[in-house]
N, C-alpha and C positions, 0 to 999 in steps of 0.2 A: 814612372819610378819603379825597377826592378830591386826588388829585396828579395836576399835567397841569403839562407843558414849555411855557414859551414858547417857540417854533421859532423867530418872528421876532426876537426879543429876545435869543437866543442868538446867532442866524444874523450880525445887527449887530453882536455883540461876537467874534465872528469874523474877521469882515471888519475891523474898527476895528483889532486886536491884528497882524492879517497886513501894515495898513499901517505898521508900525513896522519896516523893512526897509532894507538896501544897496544893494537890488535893484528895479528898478521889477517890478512886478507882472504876471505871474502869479506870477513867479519871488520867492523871498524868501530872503534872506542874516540872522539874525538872530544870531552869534557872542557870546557869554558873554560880559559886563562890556563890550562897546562901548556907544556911544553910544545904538545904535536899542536893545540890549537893555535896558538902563536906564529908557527911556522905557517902555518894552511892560510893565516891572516896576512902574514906577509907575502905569502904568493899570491894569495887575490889582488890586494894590493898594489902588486909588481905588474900583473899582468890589466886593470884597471889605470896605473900611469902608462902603459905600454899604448894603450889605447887614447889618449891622449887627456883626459879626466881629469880633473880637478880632486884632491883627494883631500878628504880630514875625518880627523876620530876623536869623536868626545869624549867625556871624562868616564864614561863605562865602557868605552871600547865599540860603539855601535861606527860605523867607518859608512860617509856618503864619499859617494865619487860621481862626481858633475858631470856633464858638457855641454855647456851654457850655451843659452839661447842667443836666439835674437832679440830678445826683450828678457834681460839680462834681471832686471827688477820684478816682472813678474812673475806669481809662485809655480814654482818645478811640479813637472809630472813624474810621481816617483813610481820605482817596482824594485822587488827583490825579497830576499827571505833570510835564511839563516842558513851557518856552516859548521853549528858546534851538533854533538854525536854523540846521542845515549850509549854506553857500553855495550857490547853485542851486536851494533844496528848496520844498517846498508847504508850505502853509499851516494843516494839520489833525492832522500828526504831533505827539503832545505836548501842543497847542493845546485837542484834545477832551478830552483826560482833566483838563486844569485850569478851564474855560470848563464843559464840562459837568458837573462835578463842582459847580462855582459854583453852575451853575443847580438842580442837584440839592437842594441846601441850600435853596437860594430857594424852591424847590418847597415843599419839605416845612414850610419855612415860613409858607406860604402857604394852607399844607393845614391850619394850627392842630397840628401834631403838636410835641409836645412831646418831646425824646432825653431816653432816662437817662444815657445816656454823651453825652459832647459828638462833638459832629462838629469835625474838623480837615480844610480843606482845603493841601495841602503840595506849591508849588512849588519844584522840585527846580532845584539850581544846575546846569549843564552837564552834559546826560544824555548828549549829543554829545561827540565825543570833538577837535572840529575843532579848538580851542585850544591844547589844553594834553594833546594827544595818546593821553587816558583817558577812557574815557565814565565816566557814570553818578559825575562828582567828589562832585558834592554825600550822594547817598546812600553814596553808598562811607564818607564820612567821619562821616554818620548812623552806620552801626553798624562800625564802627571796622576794616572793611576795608583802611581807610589811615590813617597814622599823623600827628603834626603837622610830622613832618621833609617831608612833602609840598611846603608853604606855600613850603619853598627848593628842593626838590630837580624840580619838573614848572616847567617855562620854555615861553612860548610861543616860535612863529618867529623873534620879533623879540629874544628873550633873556632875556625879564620874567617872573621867578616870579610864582609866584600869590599868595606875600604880596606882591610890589610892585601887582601886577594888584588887586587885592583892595583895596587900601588907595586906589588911585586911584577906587575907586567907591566910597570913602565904607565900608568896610567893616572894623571894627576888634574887636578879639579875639583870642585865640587858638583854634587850629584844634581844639584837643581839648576846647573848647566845643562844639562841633559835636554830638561823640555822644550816640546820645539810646542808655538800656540795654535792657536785651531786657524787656518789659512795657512800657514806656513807649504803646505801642498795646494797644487789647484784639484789633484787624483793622485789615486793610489793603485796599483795591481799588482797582484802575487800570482808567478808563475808555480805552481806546484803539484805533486805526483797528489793522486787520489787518495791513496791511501784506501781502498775500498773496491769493491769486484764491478762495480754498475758498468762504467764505461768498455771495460775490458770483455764483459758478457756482453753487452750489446753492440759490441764491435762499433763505437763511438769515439771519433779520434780528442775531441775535447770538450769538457765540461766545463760550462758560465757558470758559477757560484753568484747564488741568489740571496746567501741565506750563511751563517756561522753561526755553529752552535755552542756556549759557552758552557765551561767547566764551575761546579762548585765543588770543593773539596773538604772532607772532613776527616778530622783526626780525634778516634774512639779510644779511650785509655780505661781501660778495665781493669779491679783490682778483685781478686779473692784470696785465697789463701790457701797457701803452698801445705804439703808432707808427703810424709813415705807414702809412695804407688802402690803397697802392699798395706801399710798400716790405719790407712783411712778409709772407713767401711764407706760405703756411695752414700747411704743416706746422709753422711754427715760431709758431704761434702762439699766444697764452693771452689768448682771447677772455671778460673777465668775462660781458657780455650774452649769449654762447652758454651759457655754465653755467648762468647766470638762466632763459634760457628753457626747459632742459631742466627743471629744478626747479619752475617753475611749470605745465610738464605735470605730473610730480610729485605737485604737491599736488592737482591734479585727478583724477592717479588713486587716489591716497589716500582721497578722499573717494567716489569711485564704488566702490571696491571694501570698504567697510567692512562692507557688508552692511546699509546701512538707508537708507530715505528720508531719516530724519531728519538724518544728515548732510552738513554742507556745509565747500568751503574754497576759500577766495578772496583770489587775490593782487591785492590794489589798489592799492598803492603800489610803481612800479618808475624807482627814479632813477638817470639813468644818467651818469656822468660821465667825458671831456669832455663829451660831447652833441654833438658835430663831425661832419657825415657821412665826414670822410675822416680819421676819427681811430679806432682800435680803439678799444674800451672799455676802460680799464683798471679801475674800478670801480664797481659795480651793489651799490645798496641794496632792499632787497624787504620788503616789510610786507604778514603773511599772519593772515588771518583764518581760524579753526578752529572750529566750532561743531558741539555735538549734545546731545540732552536726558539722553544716558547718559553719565554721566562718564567712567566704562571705555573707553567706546568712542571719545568724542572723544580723550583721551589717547592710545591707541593709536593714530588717526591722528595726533595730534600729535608720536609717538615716531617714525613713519612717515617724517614729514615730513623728521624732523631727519635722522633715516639718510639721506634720497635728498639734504639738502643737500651731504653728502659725499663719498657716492659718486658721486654725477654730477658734480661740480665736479673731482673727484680727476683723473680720466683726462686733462683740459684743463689741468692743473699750474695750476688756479686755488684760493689758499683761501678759505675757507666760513668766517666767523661768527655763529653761534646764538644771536640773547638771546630770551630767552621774557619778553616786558614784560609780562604778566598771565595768569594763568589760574584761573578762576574756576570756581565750582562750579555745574553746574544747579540750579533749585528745582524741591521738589515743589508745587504749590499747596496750601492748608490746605484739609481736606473739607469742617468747617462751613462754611466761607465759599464755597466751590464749591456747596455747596448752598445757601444764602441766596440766591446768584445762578439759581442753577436756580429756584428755585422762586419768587423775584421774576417771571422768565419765564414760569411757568404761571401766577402771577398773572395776568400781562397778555395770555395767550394767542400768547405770542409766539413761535413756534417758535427753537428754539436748539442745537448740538452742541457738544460737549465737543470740544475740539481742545488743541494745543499750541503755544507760540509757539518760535517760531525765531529770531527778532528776541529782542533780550533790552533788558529794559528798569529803571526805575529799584525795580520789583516785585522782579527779582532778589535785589538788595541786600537790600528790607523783609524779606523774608521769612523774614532773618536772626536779627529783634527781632520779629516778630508774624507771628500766621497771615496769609495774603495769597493773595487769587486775582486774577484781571484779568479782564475784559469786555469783548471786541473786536465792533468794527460793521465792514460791511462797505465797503471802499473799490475805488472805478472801476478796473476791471483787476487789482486788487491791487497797484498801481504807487504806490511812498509814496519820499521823498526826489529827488521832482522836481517841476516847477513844476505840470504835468498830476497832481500828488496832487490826489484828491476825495472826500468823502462828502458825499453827499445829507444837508440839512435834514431829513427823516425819520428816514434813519438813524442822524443824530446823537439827534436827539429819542429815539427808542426806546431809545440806549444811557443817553440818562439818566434816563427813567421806570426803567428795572431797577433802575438803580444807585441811585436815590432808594427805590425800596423796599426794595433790600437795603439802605442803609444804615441804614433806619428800623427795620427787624428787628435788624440787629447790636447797632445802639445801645440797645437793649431787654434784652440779653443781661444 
């Protein structure tokens, strides 16, 4: 059995899917349920029925597209990722694991191979969290992470739940259609760019992910008490943005001093109101990202965290509140599947290292309902959610010869 990538035929549906954007290009804006995501849905779509697939989309918009097996009843070997687009980002996050997952299918199609288990390729509704302020929605409500009180209770900027959101794109059901139960796959595998410099510095054309490191998120709501920049001597003052800023050292030292590489934490969101330069701060919101592949030990900095919210805020007579809006568990990746992918790679001579992602992604979730590992190729810098995201046509290609041989061995299982 010969399986070979079109590189150019991928490369074009790259490039076609990236112009479906907010943003003129390099840069690309693709947000959940707008207009340009819509379209980019319908062209996967278009081009998944072109291929001869079985297509449907459930009541959040998450779209499987088949091609059944020869044992039509037993559970499907899935892979794929997601196509929606933080504002500013590149064109290859998400993009590869769904496009090259396509082509993987195509491939093996082409090759005369015949699956006993069917192949499922499954684009994930909003792995991004830019909307409706949750990543990973669509898989979350796959294996029942989240519940159907969701639909009223997660609102975007503008005010709009996601059942109002949801129904404006034509998407009808109830949300606890959504969950598919644990067997529903026999595997799972995510073809996806690194995200990270490893492979790219050691000139490695793909990484076996061993390991996903899960996010906990919290949201610090700081209150003190605003006046004149000129009229409030320092002693008397209860600077919310001086408390903020100590706490976001804080979580920087929390996370260097855990004891491992693997952990990270990152304050991204710091709103500050009035926003006047000749106005004290009276109130500072802060949205912190917590990540590592040891649950123990992320937590621990996550407990970390909340202690320094109060003690440092305390001495400045400003109050601290703590919500913890998600926190999520690491995956271990599944060994069979870890090795399917190993040894697709010795198949093709392709040199490869085990590594761990830090990035987490819509695999997370699967791994909940089926064994699952991921496939990372290497990207320019290791620089992803900005317009300069890249990977090379080769290293795209190579992540999806793997992944088309492993899928061809799973599906045999």
């Amino acid at each position: 059995m010969t399986i070979e990538i079109q590189i150019n035929r991928l490369s074009n549906e790259l490039e076609r899917l990236a112009s479906y954007s907010d943003l003129p290009a390099p840069a690309l804006s693709r947000v959940v349920f707008t207009e340009q995501d819509l379209l980019a849905r319908s062209y996967v779509k278009q081009l998944c029925e072109e291929a001869g697939l079985v297509v449907r989309v459930d009541p959040v918009g998450n779209t499987f597209a088949r091609w059944v097996g020869s044992d039509a009843e037993a559970p499907a070997v899935a892979t794929g990722s997601h196509i929606d687009a933080i504002p500013n980002s590149g064109r290859f996050d998400g993009t590869v694991g769904v496009l090259g997952g396509l082509e993987a299918i195509r491939a093996l199609q082409r090759s005369g191979f015949t699956p006993r288990r069917s192949l499922e390729l499954v684009i994930f509704t909003s792995e991004e969290p830019t909307r409706f302020g949750l990543g990973c929605l669509g898989s979350r409500l796959m294996v029942g992470a989240l519940d159907e009180a969701c639909g009223t209770r997660l609102r975007d900027q503008e005010g709009r739940t996601l059942d109002e959101v949801r129904a404006g794109a034509g998407l009808v059901g109830p949300l606890s259609a959504v969950r598919r139960p644990t067997g529903s796959y026999s595997s799972f595998v995510e073809l996806h760019i690194e995200q990270g410099p490893i492979l790219e510095r050691e000139q490695i054309p793909i990484g076996v992910v061993t390991a996903i490191a899960a996010p906990a998120t919290l949201r610090v709501s700081l209150e003190g008490e605003g006046g004149h920049a000129g009229g409030v001597l320092m002693p008397g003052r209860r600077d919310a943005l001086c408390a903020a800023a100590e706490i976001v050292l804080g979580v920087e030292a929390a996370a260097k001093s855990s004891g491992s590489i693997d952990s990270v934490a990152t304050v991204g969101v710091c709103n500050v109101f009035p926003g006047a330069v000749n106005i004290i701060p009276s109130r500072v919101q802060l949205e912190i990202d917590v990540r590592d592949t040891d649950q123990a030990r992320r937590d621990a900095m996550l407990h970390a965290i909340m202690d320094a919210c109060q003690t440092l805020s305390r001495p400045r007579k400003v109050s601290a509140h703590v919500e913890i809006l998600n926190r999520d568990a690491p995956a271990a990746c599944d060994a069979t599947v870890v090795e399917a992918l190993a040894k697709a790679c010795e198949t093709q001579h392709l040199r490869f290292q085990r590594m761990v992602s830090r990035a987490y992604h819509d695999s997370l979730f699967m791994a909940r309902i089926a064994p699952a590992a991921m496939l990372f190729i290497p990207c320019r810098g290791g620089v992803s959610h900005r317009p300069d995201e890249y990977a090379s046509p080769e290293a795209i290609a190579n992540g999806a010869l793997v992944l088309a041989h492993a899928l061809a061995s799973l599906s045999q299982f």
